[in-house]
N, CA, C and O atoms as a GROMACS GRO file, in nm:
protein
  608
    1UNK      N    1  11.057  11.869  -3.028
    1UNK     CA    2  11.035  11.727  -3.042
    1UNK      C    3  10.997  11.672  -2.905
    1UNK      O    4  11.049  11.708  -2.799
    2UNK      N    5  10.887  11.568  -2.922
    2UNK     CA    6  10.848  11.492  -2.758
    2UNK      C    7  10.879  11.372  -2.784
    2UNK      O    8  10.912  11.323  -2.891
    3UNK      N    9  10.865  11.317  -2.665
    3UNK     CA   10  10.863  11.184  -2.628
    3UNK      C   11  10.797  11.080  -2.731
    3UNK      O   12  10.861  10.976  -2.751
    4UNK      N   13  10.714  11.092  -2.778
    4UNK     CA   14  10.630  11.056  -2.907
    4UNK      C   15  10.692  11.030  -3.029
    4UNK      O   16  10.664  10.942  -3.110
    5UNK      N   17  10.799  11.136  -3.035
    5UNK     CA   18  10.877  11.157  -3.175
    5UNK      C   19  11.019  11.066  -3.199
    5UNK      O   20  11.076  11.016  -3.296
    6UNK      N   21  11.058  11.078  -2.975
    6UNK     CA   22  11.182  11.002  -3.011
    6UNK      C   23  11.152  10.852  -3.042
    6UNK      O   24  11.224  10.779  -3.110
    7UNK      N   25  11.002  10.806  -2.964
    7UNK     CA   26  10.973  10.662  -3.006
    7UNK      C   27  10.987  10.605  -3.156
    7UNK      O   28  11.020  10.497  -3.204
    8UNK      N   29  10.943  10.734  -3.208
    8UNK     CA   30  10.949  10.744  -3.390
    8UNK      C   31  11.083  10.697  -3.470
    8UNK      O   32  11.096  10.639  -3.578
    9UNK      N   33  11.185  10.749  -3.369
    9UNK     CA   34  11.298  10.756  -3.413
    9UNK      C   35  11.375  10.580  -3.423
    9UNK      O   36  11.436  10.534  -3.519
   10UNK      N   37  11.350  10.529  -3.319
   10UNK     CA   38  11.363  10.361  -3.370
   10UNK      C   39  11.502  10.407  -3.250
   10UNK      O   40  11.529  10.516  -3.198
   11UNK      N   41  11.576  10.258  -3.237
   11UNK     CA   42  11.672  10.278  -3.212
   11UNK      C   43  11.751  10.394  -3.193
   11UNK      O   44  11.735  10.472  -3.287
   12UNK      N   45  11.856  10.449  -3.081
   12UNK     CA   46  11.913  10.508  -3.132
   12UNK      C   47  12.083  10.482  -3.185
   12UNK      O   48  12.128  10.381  -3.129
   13UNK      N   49  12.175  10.545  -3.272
   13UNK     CA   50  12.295  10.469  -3.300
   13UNK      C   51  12.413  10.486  -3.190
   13UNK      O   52  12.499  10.402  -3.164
   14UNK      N   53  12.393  10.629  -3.125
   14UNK     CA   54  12.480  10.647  -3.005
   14UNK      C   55  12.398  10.689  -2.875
   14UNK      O   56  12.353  10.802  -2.854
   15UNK      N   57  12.386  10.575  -2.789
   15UNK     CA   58  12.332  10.635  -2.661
   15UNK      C   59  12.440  10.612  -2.538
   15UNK      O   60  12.529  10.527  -2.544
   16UNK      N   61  12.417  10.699  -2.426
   16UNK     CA   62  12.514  10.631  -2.344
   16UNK      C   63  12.397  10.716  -2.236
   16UNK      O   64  12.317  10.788  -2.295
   17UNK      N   65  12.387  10.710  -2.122
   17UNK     CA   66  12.280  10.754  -2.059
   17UNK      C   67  12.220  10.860  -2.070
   17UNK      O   68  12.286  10.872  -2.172
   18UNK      N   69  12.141  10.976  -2.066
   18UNK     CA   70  12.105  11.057  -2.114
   18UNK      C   71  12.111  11.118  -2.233
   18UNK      O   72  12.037  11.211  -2.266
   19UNK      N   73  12.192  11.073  -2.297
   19UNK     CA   74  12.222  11.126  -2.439
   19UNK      C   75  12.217  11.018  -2.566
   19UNK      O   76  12.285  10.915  -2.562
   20UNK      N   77  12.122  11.053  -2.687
   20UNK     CA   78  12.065  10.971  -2.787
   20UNK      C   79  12.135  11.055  -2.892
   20UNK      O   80  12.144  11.177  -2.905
   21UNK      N   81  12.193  10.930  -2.978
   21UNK     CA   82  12.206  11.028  -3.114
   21UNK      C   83  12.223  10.899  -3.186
   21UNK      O   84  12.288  10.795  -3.182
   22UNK      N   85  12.054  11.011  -3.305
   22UNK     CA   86  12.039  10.926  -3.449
   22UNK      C   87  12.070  10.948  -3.568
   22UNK      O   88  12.027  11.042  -3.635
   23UNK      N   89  12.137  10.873  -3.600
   23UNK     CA   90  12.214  10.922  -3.762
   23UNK      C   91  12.151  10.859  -3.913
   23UNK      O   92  12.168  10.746  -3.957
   24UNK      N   93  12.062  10.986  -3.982
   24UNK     CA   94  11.978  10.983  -4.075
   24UNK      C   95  12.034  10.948  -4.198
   24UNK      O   96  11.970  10.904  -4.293
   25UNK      N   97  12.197  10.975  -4.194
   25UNK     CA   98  12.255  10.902  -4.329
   25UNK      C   99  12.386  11.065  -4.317
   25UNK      O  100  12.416  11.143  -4.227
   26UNK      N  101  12.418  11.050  -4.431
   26UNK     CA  102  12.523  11.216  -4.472
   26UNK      C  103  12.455  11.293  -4.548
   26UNK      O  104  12.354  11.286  -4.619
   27UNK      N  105  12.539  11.373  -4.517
   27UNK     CA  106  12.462  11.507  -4.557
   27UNK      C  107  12.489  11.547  -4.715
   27UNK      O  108  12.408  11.604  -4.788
   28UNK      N  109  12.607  11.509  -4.746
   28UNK     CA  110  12.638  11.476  -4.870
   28UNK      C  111  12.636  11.297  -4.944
   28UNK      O  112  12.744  11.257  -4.986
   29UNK      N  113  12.522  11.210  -4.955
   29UNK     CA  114  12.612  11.079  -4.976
   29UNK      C  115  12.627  11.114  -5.113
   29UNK      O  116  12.514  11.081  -5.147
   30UNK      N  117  12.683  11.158  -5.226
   30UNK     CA  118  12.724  11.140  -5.342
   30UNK      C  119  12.862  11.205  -5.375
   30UNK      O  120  12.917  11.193  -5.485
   31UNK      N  121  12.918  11.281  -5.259
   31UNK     CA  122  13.030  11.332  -5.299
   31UNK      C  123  13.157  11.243  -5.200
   31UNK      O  124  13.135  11.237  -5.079
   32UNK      N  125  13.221  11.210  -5.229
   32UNK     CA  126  13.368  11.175  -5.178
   32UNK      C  127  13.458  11.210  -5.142
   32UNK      O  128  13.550  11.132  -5.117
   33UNK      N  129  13.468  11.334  -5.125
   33UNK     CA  130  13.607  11.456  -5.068
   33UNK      C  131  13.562  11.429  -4.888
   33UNK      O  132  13.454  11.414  -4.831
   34UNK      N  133  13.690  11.432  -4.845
   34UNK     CA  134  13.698  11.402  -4.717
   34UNK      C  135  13.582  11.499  -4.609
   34UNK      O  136  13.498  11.465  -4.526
   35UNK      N  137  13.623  11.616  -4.654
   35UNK     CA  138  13.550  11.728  -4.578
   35UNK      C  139  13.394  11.698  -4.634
   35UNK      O  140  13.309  11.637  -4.570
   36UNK      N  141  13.386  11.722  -4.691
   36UNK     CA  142  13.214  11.737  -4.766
   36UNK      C  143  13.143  11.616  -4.756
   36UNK      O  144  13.021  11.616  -4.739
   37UNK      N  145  13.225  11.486  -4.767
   37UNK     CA  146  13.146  11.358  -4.784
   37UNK      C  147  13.155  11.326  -4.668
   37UNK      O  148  13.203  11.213  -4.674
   38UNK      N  149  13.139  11.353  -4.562
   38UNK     CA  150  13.166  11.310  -4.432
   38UNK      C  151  13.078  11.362  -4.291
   38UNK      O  152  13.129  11.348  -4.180
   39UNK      N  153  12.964  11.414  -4.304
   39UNK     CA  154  12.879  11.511  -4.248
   39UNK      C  155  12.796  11.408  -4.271
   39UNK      O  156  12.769  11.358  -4.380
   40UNK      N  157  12.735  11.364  -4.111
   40UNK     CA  158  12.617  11.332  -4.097
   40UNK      C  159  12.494  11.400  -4.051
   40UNK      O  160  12.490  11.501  -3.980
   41UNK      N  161  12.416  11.345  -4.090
   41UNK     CA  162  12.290  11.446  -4.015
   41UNK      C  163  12.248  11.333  -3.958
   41UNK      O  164  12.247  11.214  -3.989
   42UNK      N  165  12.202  11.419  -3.841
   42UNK     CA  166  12.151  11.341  -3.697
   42UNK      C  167  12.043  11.445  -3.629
   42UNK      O  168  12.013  11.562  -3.652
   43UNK      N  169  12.001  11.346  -3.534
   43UNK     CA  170  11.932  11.382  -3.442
   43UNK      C  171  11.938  11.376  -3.293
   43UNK      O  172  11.918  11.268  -3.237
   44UNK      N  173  11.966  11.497  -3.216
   44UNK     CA  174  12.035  11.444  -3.070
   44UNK      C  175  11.928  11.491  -3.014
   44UNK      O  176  11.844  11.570  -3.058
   45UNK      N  177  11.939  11.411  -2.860
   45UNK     CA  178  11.863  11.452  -2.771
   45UNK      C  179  11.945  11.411  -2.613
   45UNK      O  180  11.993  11.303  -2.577
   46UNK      N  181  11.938  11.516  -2.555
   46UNK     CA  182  11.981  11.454  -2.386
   46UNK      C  183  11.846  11.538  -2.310
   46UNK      O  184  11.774  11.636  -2.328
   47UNK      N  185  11.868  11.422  -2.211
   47UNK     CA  186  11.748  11.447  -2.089
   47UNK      C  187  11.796  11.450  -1.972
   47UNK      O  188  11.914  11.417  -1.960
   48UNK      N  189  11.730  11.484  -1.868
   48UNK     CA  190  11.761  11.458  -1.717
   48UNK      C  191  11.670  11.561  -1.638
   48UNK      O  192  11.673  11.679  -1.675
   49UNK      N  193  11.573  11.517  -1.514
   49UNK     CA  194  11.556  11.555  -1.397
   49UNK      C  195  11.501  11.671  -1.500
   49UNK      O  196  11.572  11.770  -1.522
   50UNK      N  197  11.376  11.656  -1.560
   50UNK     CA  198  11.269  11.743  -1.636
   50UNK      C  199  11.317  11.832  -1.764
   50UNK      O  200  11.249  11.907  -1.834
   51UNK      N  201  11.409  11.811  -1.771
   51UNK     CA  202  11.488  11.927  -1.917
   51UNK      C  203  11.523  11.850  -2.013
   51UNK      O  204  11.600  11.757  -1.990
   52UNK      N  205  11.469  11.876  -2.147
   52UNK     CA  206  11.503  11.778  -2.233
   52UNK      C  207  11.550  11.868  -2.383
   52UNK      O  208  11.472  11.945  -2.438
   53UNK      N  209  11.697  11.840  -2.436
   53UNK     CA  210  11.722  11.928  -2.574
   53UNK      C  211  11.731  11.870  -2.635
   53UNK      O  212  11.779  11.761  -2.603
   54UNK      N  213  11.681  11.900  -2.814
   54UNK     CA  214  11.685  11.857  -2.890
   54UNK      C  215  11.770  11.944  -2.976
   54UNK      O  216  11.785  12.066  -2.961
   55UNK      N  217  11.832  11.856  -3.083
   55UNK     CA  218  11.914  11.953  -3.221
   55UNK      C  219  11.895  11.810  -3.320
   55UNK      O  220  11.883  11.694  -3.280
   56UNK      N  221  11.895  11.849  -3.430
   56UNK     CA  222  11.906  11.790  -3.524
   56UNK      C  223  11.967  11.882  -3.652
   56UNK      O  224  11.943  12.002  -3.666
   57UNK      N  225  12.060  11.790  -3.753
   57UNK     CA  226  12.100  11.881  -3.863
   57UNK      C  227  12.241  11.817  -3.870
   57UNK      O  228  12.266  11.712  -3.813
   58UNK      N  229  12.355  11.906  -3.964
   58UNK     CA  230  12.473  11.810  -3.999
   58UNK      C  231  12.559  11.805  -3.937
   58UNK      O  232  12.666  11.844  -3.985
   59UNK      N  233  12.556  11.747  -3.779
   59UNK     CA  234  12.639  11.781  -3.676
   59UNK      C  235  12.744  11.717  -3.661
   59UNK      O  236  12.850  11.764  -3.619
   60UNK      N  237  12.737  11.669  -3.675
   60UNK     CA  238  12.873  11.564  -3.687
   60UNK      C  239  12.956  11.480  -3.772
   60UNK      O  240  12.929  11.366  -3.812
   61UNK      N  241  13.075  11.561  -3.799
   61UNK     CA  242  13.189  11.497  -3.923
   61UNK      C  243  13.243  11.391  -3.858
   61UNK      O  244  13.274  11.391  -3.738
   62UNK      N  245  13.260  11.272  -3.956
   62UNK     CA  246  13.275  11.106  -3.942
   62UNK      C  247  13.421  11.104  -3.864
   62UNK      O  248  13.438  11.008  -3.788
   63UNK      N  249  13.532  11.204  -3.877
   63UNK     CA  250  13.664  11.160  -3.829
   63UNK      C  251  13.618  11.224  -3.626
   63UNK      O  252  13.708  11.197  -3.547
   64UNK      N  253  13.544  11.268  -3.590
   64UNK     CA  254  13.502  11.297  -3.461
   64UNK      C  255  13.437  11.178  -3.385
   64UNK      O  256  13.438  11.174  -3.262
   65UNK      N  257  13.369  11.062  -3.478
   65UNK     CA  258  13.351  10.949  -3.426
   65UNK      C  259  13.474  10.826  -3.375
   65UNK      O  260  13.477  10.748  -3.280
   66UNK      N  261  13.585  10.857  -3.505
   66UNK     CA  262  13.668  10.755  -3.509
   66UNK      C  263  13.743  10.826  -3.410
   66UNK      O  264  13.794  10.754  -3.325
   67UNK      N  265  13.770  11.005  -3.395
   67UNK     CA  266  13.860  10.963  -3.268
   67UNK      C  267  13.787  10.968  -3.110
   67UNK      O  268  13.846  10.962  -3.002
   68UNK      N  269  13.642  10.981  -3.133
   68UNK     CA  270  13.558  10.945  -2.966
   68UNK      C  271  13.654  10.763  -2.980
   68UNK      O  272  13.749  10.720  -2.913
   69UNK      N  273  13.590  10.712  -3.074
   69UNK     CA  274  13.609  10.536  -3.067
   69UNK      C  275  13.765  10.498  -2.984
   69UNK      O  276  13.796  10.411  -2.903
   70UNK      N  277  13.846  10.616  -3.054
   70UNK     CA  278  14.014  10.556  -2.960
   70UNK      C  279  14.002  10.577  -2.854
   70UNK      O  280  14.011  10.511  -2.751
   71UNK      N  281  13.971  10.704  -2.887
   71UNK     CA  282  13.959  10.791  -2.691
   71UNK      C  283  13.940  10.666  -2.573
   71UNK      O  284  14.002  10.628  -2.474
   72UNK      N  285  13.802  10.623  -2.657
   72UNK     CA  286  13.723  10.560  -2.551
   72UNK      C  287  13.757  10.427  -2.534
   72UNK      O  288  13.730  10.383  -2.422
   73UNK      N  289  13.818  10.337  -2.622
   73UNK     CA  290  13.893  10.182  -2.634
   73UNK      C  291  14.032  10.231  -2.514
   73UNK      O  292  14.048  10.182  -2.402
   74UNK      N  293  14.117  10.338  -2.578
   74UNK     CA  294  14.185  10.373  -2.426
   74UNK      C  295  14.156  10.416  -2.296
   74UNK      O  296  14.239  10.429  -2.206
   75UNK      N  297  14.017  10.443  -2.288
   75UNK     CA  298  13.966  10.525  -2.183
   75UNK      C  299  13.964  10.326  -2.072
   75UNK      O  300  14.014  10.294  -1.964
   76UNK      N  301  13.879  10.246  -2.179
   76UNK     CA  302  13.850  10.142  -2.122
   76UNK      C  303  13.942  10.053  -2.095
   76UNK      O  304  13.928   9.973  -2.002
   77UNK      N  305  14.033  10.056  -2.163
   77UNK     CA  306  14.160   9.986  -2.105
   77UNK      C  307  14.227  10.031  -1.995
   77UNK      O  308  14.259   9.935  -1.925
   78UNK      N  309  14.264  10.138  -1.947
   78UNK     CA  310  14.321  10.211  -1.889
   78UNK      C  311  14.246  10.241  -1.748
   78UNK      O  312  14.310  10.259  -1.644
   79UNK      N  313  14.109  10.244  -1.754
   79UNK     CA  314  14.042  10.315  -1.702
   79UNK      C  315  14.073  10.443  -1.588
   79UNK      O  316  14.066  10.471  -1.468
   80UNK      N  317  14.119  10.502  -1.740
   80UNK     CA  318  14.203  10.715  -1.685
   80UNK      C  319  14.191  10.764  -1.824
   80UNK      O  320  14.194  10.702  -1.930
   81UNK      N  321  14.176  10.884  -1.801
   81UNK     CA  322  14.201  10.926  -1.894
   81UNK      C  323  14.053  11.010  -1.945
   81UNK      O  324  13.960  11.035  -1.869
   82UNK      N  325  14.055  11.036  -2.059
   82UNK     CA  326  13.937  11.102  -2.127
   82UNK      C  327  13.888  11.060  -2.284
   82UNK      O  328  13.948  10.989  -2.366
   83UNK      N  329  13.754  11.131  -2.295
   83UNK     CA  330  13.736  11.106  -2.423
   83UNK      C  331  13.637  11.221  -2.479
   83UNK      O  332  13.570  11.284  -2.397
   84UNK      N  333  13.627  11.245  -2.604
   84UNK     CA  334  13.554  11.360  -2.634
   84UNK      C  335  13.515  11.347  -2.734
   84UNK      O  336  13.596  11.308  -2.819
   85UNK      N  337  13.398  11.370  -2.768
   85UNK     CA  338  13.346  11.366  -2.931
   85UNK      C  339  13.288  11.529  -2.931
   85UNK      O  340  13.186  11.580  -2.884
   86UNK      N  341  13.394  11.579  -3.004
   86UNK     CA  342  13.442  11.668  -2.972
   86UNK      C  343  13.396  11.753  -3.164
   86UNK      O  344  13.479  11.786  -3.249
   87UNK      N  345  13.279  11.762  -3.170
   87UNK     CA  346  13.201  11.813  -3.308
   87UNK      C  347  13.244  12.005  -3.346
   87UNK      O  348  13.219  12.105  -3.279
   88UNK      N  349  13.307  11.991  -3.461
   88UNK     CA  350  13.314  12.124  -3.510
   88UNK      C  351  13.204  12.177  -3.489
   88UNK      O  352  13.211  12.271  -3.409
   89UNK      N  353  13.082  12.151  -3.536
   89UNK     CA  354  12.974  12.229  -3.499
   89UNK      C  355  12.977  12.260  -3.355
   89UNK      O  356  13.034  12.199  -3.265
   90UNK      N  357  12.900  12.378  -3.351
   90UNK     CA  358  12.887  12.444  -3.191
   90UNK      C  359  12.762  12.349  -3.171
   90UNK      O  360  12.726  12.429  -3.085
   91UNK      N  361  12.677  12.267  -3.170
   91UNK     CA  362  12.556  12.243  -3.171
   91UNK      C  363  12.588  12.125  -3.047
   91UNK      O  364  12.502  12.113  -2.960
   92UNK      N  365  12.695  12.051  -3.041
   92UNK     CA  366  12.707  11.943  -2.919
   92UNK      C  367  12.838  11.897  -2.948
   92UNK      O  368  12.894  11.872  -3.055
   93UNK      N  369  12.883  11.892  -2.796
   93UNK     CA  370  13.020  11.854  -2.714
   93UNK      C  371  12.970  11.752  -2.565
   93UNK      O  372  12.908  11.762  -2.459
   94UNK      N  373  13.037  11.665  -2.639
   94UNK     CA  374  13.019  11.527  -2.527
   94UNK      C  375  13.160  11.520  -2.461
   94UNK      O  376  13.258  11.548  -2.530
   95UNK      N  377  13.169  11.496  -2.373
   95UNK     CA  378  13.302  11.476  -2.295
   95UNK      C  379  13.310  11.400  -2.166
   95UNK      O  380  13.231  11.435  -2.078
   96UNK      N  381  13.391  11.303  -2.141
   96UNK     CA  382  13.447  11.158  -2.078
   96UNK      C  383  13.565  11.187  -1.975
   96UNK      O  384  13.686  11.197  -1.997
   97UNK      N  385  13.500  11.195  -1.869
   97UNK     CA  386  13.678  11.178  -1.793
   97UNK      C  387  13.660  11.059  -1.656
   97UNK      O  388  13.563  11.058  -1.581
   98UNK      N  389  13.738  10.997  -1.649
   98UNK     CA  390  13.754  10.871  -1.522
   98UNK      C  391  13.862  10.963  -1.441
   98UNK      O  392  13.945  11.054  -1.447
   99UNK      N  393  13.775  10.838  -1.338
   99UNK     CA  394  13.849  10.872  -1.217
   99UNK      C  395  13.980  10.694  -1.205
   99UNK      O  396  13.990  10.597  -1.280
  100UNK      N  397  14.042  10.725  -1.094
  100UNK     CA  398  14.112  10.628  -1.062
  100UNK      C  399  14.018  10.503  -1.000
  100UNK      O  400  14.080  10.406  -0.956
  101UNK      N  401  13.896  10.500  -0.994
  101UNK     CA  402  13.802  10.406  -0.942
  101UNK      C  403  13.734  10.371  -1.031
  101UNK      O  404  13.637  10.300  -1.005
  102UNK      N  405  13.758  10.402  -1.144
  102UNK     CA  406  13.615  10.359  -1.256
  102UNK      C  407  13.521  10.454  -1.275
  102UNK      O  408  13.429  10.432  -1.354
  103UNK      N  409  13.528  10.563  -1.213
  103UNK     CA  410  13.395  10.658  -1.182
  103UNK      C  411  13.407  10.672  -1.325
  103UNK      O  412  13.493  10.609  -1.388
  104UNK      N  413  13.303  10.772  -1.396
  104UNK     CA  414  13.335  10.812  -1.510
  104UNK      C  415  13.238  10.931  -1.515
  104UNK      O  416  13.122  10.900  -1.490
  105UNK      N  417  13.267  11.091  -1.546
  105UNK     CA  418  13.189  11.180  -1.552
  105UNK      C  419  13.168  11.254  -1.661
  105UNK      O  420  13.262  11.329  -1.691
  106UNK      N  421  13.076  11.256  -1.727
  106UNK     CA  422  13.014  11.296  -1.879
  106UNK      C  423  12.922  11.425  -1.853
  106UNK      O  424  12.819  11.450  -1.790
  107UNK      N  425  13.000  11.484  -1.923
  107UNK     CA  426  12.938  11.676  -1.954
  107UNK      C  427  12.884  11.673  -2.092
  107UNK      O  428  12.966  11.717  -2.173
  108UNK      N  429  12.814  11.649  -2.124
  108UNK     CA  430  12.719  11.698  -2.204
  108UNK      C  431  12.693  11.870  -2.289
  108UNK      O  432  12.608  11.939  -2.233
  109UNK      N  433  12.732  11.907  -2.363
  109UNK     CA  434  12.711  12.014  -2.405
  109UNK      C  435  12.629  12.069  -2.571
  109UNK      O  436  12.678  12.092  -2.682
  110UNK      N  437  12.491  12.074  -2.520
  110UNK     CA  438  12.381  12.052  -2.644
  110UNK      C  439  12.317  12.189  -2.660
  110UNK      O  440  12.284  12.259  -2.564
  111UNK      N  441  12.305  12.212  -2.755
  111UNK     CA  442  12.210  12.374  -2.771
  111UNK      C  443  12.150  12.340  -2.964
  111UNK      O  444  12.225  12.296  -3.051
  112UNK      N  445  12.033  12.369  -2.978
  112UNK     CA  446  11.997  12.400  -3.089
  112UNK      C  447  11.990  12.530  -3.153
  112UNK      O  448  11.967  12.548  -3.272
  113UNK      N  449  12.017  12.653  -3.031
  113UNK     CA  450  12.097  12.764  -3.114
  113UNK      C  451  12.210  12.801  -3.039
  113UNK      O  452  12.196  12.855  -2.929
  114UNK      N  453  12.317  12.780  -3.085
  114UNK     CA  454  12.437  12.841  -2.999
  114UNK      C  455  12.445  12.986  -2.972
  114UNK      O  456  12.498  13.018  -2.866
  115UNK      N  457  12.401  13.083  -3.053
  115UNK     CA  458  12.358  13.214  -3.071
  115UNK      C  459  12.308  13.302  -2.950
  115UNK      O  460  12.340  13.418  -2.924
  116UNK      N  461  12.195  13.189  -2.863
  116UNK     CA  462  12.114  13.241  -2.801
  116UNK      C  463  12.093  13.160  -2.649
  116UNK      O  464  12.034  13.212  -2.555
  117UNK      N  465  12.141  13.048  -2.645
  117UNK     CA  466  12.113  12.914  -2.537
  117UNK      C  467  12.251  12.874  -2.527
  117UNK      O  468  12.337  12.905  -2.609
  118UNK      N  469  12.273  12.786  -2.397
  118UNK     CA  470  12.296  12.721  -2.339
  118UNK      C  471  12.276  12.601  -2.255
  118UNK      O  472  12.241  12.617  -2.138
  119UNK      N  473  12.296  12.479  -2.305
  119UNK     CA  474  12.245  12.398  -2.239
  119UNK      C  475  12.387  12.273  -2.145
  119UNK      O  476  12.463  12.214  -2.222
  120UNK      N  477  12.400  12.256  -2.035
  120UNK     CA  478  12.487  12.102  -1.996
  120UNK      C  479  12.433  12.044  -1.928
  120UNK      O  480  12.352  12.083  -1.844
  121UNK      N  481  12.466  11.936  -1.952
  121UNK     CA  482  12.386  11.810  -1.828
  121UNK      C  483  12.516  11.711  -1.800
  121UNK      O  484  12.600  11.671  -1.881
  122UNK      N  485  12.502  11.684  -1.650
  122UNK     CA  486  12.626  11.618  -1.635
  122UNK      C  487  12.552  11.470  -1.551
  122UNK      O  488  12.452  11.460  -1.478
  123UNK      N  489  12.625  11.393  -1.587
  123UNK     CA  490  12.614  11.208  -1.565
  123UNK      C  491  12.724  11.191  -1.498
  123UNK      O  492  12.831  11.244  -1.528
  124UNK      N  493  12.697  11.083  -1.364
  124UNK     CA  494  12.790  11.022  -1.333
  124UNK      C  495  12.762  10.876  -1.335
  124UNK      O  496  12.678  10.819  -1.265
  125UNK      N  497  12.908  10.775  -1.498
  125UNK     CA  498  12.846  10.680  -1.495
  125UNK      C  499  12.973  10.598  -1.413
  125UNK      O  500  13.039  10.646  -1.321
  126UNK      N  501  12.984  10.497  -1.456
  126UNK     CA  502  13.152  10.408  -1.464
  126UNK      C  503  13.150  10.332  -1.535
  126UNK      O  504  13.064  10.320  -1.623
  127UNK      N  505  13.285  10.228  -1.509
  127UNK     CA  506  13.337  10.218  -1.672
  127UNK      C  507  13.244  10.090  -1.740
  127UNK      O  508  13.286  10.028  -1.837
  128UNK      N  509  13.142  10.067  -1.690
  128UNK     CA  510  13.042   9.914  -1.770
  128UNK      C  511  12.949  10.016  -1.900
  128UNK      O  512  12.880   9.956  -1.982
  129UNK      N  513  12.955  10.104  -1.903
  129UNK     CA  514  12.888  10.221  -2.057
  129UNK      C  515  13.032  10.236  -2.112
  129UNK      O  516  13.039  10.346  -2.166
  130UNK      N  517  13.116  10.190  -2.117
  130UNK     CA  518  13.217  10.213  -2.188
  130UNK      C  519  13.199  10.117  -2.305
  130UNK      O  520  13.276  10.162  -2.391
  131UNK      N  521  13.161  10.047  -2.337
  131UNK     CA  522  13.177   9.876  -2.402
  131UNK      C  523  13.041   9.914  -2.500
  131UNK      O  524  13.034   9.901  -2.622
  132UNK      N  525  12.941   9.960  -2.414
  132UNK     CA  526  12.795  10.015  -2.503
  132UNK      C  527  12.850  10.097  -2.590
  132UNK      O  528  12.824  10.067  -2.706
  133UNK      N  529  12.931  10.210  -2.573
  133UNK     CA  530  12.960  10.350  -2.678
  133UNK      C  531  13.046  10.291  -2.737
  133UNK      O  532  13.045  10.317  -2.857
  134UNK      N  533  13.150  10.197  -2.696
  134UNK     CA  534  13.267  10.159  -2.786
  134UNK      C  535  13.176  10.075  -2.916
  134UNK      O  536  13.205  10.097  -3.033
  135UNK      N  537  13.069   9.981  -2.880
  135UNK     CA  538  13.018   9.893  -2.994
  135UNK      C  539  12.920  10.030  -3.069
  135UNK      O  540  12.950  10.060  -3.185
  136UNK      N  541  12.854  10.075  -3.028
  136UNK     CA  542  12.803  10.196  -3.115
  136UNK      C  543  12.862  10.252  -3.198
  136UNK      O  544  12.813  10.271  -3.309
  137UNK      N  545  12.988  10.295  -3.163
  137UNK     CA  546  13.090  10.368  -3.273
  137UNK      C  547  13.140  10.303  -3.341
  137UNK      O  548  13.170  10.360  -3.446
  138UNK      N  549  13.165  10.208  -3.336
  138UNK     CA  550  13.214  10.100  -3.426
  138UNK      C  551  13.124  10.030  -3.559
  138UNK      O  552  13.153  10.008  -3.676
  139UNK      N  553  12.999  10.007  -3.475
  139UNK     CA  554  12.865  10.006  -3.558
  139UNK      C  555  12.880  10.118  -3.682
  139UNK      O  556  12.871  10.100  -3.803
  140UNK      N  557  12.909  10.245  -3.604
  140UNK     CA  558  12.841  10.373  -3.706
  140UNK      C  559  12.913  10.355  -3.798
  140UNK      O  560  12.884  10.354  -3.918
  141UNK      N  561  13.049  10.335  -3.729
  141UNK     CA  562  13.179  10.362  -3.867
  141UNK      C  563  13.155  10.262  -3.923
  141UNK      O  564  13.177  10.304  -4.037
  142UNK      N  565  13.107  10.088  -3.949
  142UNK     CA  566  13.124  10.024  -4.034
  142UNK      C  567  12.988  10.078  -4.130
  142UNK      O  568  12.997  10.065  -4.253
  143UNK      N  569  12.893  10.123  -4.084
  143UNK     CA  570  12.798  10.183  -4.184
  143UNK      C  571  12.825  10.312  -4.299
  143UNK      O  572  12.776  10.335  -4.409
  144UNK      N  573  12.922  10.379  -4.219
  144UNK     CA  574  12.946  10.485  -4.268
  144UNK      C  575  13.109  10.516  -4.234
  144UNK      O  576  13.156  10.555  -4.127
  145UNK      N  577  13.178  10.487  -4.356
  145UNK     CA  578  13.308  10.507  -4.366
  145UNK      C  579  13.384  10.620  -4.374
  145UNK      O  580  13.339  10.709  -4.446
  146UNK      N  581  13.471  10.636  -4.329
  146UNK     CA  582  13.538  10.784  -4.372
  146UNK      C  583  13.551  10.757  -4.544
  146UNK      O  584  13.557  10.648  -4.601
  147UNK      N  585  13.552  10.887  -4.603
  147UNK     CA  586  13.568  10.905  -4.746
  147UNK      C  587  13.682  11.022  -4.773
  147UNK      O  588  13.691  11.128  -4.712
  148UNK      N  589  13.749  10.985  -4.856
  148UNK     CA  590  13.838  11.061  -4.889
  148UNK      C  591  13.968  11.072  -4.852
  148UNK      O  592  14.020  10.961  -4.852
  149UNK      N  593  14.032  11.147  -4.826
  149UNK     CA  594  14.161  11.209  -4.757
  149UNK      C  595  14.154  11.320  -4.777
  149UNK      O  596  14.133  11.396  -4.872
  150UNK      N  597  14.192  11.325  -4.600
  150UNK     CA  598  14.211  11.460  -4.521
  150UNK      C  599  14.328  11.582  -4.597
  150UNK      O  600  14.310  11.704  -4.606
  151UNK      N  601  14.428  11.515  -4.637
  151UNK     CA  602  14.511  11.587  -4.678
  151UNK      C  603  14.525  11.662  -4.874
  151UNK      O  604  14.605  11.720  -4.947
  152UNK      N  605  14.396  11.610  -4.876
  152UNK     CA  606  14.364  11.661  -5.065
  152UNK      C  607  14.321  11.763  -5.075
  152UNK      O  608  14.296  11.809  -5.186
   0.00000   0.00000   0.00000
């Protein structure tokens, strides 16, 4: 995918600097069981300093948003601590840690084949992208609700 394609893409629903992710709907919308109805398909992309990865596909289950969203409402209150959207799939691992100054350093971990690649890109932001990802996630989840229970 180029530059061309992400313009295509409109908005994206989670960005925080280098890293875009667009969410095409679920991967199941007709079923309701927690596990199954809860898979979005998306489209990620991170960039930086000429390297750019793409993945797209059902990367991310809805309860990995709601707990990035605490992580990160405590990350911003606090400003310590961490946060992780932290996807069963091997396909991408985002991860949040502050410093005692506000610093804030984001590892990035994206591959469209885990099999065969490796990809990280690391950001150093502070805590004013905290408030951007917190309204994003919040956005996603009122579009797209958890379904089901975990424990059925």
């Amino acid at each position: 995918m180029n530059k061309e394609n992400k313009i295509n893409l409109g908005e994206p629903d989670i960005a925080i600097s280098g890293l875009q992710i667009w969410v095409h709907g679920r991967q199941f919308p007709d079923l309701n069981d927690y596990w199954d109805g809860n898979w979005l398909r998306i489209t990620a992309h991170c960039g930086a300093d000429g390297a750019d990865v793409w993945i797209n596909g059902p990367i991310i289950h809805l309860p990995e948003v709601y707990s990035l969203l605490g992580q990160t409402e405590k990350m911003n209150k606090t400003l310590s601590g961490s946060a992780k959207l932290n996807c069963i799939e091997p396909e991408l691992l985002v991860s949040l840690t502050a410093d005692k100054l506000g610093h804030i350093k984001m590892e990035v971990n994206i591959t469209p084949n885990n099999l065969t690649q490796e990809h990280k890109f690391y950001f150093e932001l502070d805590q004013s992208y905290l408030s951007g990802l917190i309204n994003n996630c919040k956005t996603l989840i009122e579009k797209y609700p958890i379904k089901g229970d975990k424990d059925k």
